[in-house]
C-alpha positions as CSV (number, residue, x, y, z in Angstrom):
1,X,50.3,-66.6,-108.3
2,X,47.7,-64.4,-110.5
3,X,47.3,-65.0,-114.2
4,X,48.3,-61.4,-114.7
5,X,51.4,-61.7,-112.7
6,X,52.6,-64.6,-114.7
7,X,52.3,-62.9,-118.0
8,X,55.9,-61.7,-117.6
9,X,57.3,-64.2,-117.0
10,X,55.7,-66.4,-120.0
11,X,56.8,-63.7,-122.3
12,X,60.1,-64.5,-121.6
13,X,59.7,-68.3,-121.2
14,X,62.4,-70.3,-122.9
15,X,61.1,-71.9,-126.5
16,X,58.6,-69.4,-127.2
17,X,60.1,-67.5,-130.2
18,X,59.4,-63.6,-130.0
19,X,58.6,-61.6,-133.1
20,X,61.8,-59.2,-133.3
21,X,60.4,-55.6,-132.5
22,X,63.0,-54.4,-135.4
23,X,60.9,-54.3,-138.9
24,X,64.2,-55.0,-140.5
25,X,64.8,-58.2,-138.4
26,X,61.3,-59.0,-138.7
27,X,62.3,-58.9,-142.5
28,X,65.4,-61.1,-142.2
29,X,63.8,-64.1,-140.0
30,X,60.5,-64.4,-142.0
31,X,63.0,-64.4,-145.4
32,X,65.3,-66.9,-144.0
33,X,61.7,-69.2,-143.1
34,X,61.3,-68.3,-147.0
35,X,64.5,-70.1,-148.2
36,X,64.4,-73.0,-145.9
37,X,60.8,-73.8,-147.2
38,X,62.3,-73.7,-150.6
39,X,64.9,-75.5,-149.4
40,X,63.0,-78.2,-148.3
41,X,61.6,-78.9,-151.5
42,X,65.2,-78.9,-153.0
43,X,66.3,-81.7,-150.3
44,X,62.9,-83.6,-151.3
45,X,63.6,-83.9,-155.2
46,X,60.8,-80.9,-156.4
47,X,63.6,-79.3,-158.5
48,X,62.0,-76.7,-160.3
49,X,59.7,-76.0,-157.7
50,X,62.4,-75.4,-155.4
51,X,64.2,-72.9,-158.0
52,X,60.7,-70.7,-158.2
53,X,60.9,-70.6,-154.6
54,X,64.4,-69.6,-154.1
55,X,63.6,-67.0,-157.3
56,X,60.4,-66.0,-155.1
57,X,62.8,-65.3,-151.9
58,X,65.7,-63.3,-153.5
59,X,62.8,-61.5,-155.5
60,X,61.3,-60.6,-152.3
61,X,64.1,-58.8,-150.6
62,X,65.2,-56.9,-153.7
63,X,61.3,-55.5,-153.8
64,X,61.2,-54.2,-150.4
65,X,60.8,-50.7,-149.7
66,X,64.1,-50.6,-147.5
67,X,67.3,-49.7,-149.8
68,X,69.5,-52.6,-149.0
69,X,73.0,-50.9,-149.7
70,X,72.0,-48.4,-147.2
71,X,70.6,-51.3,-144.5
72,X,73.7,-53.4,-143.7
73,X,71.4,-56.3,-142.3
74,X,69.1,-56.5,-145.5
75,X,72.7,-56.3,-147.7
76,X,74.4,-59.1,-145.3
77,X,70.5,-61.2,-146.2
78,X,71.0,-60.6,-150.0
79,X,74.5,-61.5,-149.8
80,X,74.2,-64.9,-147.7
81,X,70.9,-65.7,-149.5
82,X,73.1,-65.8,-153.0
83,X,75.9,-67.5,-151.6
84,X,73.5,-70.4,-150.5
85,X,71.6,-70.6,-153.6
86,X,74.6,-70.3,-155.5
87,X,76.3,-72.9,-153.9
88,X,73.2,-75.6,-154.2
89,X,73.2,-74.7,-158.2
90,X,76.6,-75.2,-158.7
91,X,75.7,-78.5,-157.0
92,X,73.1,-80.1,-159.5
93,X,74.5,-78.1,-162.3
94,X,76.1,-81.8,-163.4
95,X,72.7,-83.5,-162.6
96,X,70.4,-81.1,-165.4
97,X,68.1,-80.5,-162.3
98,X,67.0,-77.1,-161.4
99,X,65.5,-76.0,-164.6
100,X,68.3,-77.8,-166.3
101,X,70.9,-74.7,-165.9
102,X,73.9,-74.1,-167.6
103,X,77.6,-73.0,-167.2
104,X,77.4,-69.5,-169.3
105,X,80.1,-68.0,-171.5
106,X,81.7,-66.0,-169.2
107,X,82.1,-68.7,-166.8
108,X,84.1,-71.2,-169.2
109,X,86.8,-68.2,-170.2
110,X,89.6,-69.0,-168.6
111,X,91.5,-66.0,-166.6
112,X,94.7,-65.2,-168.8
113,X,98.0,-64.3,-166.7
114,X,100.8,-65.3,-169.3
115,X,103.2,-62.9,-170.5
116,X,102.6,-61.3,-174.5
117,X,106.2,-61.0,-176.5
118,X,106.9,-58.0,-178.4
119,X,105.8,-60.0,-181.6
120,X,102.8,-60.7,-180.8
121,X,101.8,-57.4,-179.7
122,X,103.1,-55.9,-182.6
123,X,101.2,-57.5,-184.5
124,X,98.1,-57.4,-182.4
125,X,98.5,-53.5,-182.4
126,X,98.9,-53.2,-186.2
127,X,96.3,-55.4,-187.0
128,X,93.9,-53.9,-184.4
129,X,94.3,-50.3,-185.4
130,X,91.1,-48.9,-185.0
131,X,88.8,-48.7,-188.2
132,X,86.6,-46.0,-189.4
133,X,83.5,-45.5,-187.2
134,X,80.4,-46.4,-188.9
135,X,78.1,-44.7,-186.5
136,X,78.1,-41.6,-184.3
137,X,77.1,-44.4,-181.7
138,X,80.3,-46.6,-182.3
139,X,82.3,-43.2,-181.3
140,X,81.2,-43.3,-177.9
141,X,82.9,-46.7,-176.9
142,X,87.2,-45.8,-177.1
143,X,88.8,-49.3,-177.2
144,X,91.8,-50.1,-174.9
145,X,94.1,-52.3,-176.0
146,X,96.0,-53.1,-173.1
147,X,97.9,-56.3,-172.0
148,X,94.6,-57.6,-171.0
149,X,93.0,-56.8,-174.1
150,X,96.1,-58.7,-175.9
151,X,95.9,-61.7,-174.0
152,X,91.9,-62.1,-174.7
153,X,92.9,-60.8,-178.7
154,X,95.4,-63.9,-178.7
155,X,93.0,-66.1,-176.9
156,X,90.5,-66.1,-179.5
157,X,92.7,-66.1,-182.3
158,X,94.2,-69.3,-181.2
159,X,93.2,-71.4,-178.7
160,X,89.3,-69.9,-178.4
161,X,88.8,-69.7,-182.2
162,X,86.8,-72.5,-183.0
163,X,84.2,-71.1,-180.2
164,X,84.4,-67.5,-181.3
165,X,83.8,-68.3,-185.0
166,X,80.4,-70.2,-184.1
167,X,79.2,-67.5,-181.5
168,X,80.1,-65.1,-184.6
169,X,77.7,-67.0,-186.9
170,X,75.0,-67.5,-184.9
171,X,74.7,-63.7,-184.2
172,X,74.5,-63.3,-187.7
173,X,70.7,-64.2,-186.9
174,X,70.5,-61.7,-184.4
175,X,72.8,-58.6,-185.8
176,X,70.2,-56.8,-187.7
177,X,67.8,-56.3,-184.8
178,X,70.7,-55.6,-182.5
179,X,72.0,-52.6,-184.8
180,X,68.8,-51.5,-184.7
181,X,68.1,-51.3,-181.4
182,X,70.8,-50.0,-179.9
183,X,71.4,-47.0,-182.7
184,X,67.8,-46.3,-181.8
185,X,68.9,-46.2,-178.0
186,X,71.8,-44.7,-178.8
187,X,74.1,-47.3,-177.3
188,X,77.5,-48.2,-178.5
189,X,77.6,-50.7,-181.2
190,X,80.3,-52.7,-179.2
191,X,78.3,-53.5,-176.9
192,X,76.2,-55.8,-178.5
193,X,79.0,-58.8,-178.0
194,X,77.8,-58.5,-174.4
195,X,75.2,-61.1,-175.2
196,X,78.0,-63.6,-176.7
197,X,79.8,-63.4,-173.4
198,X,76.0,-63.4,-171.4
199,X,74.9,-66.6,-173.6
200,X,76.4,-66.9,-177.1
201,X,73.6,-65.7,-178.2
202,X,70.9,-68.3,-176.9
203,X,67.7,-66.9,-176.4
204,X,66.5,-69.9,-174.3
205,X,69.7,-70.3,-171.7
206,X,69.1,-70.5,-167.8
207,X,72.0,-69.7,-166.1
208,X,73.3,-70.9,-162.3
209,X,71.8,-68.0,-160.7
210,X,68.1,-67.8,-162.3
211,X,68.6,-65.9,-165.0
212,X,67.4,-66.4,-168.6
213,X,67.8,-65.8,-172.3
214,X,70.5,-64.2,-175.0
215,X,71.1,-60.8,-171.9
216,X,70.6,-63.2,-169.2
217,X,68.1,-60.9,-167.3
218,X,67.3,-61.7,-163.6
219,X,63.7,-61.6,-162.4
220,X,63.6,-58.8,-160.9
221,X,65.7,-56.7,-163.1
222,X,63.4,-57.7,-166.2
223,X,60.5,-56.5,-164.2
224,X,62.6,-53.3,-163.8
225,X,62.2,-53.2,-167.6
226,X,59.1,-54.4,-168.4
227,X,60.3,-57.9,-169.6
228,X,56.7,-59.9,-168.7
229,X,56.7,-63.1,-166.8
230,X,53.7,-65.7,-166.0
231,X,53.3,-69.2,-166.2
232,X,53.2,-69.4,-169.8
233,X,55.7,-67.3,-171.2
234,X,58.8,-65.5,-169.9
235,X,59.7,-62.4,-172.1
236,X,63.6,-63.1,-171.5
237,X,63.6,-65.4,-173.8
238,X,62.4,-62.7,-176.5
239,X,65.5,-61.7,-178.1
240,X,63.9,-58.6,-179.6
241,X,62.2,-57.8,-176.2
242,X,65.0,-58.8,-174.1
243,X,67.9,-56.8,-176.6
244,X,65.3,-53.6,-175.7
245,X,65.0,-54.1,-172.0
246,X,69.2,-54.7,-172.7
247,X,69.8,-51.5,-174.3
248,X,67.7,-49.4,-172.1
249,X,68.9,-51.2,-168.8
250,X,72.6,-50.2,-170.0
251,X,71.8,-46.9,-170.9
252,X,70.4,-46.0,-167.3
253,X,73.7,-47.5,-165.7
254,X,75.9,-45.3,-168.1
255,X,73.7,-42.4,-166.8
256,X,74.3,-43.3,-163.4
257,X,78.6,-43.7,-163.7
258,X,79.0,-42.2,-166.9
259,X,81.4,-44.7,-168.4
260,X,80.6,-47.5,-170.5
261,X,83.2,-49.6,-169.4
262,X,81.7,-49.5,-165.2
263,X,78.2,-49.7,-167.0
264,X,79.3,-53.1,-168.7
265,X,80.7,-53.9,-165.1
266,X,77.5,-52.9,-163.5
267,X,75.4,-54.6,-166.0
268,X,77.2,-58.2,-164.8
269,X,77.9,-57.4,-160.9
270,X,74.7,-55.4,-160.6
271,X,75.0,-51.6,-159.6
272,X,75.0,-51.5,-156.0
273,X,78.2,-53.9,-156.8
274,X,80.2,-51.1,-158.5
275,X,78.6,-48.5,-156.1
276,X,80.4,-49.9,-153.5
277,X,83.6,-50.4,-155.1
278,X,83.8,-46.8,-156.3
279,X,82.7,-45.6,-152.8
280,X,85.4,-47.9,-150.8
281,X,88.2,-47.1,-153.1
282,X,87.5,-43.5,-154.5
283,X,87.9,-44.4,-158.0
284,X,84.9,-44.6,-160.5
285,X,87.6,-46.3,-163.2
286,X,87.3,-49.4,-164.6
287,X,91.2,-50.1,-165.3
288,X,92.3,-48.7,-162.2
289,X,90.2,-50.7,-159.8
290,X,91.3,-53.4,-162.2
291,X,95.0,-52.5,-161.3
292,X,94.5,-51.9,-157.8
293,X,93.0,-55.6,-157.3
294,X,89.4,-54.2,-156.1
295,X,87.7,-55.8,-159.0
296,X,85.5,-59.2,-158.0
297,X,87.4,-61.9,-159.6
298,X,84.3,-62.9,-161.9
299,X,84.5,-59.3,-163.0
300,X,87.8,-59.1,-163.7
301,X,88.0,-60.3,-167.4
302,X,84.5,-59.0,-168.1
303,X,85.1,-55.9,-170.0
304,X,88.6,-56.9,-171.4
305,X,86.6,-60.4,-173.2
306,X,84.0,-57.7,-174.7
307,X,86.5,-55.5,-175.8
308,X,89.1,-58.2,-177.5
309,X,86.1,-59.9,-179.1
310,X,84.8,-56.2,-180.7
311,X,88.7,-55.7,-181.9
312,X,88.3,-58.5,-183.5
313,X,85.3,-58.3,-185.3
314,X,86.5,-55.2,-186.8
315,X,89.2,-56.7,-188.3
316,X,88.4,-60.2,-189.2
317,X,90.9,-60.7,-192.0
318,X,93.5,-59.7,-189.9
């Protein structure tokens, strides 16, 4: 047979794997070579090597020029890429491997279901009455105290007091700056005790999924806000930097669903998160995707655990 009639059927031979003709699958096979190469050095011991080169893959597909929630193969990739990842850091999270990461805040909380008696919600909803605003800024977050709210209010007046109180004084480090900033950026004052639910205000954590310091700022997003990272120094761990990038970052996502309650939501589930939800369901509402069940469980308590711990820092006596 002639050379040039066998090309055919070599192209088709069995074992000879054929570049996709699909840029977007092209995409997806050379990632997933990405993450098994970093996986590899995972299953080998090389720890922190392996964490850059997981970082390095996610990092990848969130920089491409495609728009993932509009490309349901790149969105599938991000999706099962983080679930893997995920899944190997919750892994040797007990072992201090993996740039010795950390359960944050808002994943020790527990989820609070039991019932509030009229008592206590009396006296939750006397002693919670909201004070005199001290800033135009403070005027643009309303507080909901709702059965949620309660439970969280009662929660760290009891049984979470001891961890409230120290995440309390150690923002006392930190408060001035905050203030600052976000009256600057015009950002509700409330939202500062975001970074006690993010980190308890610990400049240096590394959380499960990569991502570092008092606002816990993935790598890509910082480099959305200008947040440097080389070899020697990572600008997450700034807290003046990092409160900035913070302040801006949430100011964009207000922008983009004008509430502050779905830009809290967005700022821990990431946009294209809430995007979806308020797309599937019709409602661009925090408490009624809340209701309705449509919230992520992670995301549930969220906004509720920010909201019962500003109640309560404006009325400490009580």
């Amino acid at each position: 047979m002639a050379a040039a009639a066998l090309l055919p059927l070599l192209a088709g031979a069995p074992g000879r794997a054929q570049a996709p003709s699909d840029p977007v699958a092209a995409l997806v096979q050379s990632l997933e070579r990405q993450y098994n190469s970093a996986l590899h050095l995972y299953q080998i011991g090389q720890l922190d090597e392996a964490r850059s080169a997981f970082d390095a893959t996610v990092d990848r597909l969130l920089g491409t020029s495609y728009s993932i929630l509009d490309t349901p193969a790149l969105q599938n990739e991000l999706d099962s890429l983080l679930d893997r990842i995920h899944a190997i850091e919750s892994d040797t999270l007990d072992s201090g491997g993996m740039n010795n990461v950390k359960p944050t805040p808002k994943e020790t909380i527990p989820e609070l279901t039991f019932p509030i008696d009229a008592a206590t919600r009396e006296a939750i909803e006397k002693n919670t009455a909201p004070a005199a605003t001290k800033s135009p800024s403070e005027q643009q977050l309303p507080i909901e105290l709702n059965d949620t709210v309660i439970r969280y209010i009662h929660y760290f007046t009891t049984t979470g007091r001891e961890g409230l109180m120290r995440d309390y004084r150690r923002s006392g480090r930190y408060r001035a700056m905050m203030d600052r900033i976000f009256t600057a950026e015009g950002i509700p004052d409330e939202l500062i005790y975001m970074a006690q639910l993010e980190s308890s205000y610990d400049p240096v954590l590394v959380s499960r999924s990569g991502a570092r310091g008092m606002w816990q700022f993935m790598a890509s997003r910082s480099d959305d806000y200008g947040l440097k990272r080389t070899a020697w120094v990572d600008e997450r761990d700034d807290p003046e930097k990092a409160t900035l990038a913070a302040a801006r970052h949430l100011k964009d996502l207000h922008h983009e669903f004008g509430d502050w309650y779905l830009a809290m939501a967005a700022y821990n589930a990431g946009p294209g998160t809430i995007q979806k939800l308020v797309a599937r369901t019709g409602y661009a509402d925090y408490w009624k995707l809340y209701a309705r069940n449509d919230l992520p469980r992670y995301l549930r308590n969220y906004v509720p655990v920010i909201l019962a711990t500003a109640l309560i820092a404006r009325n400490p006596e009580e």
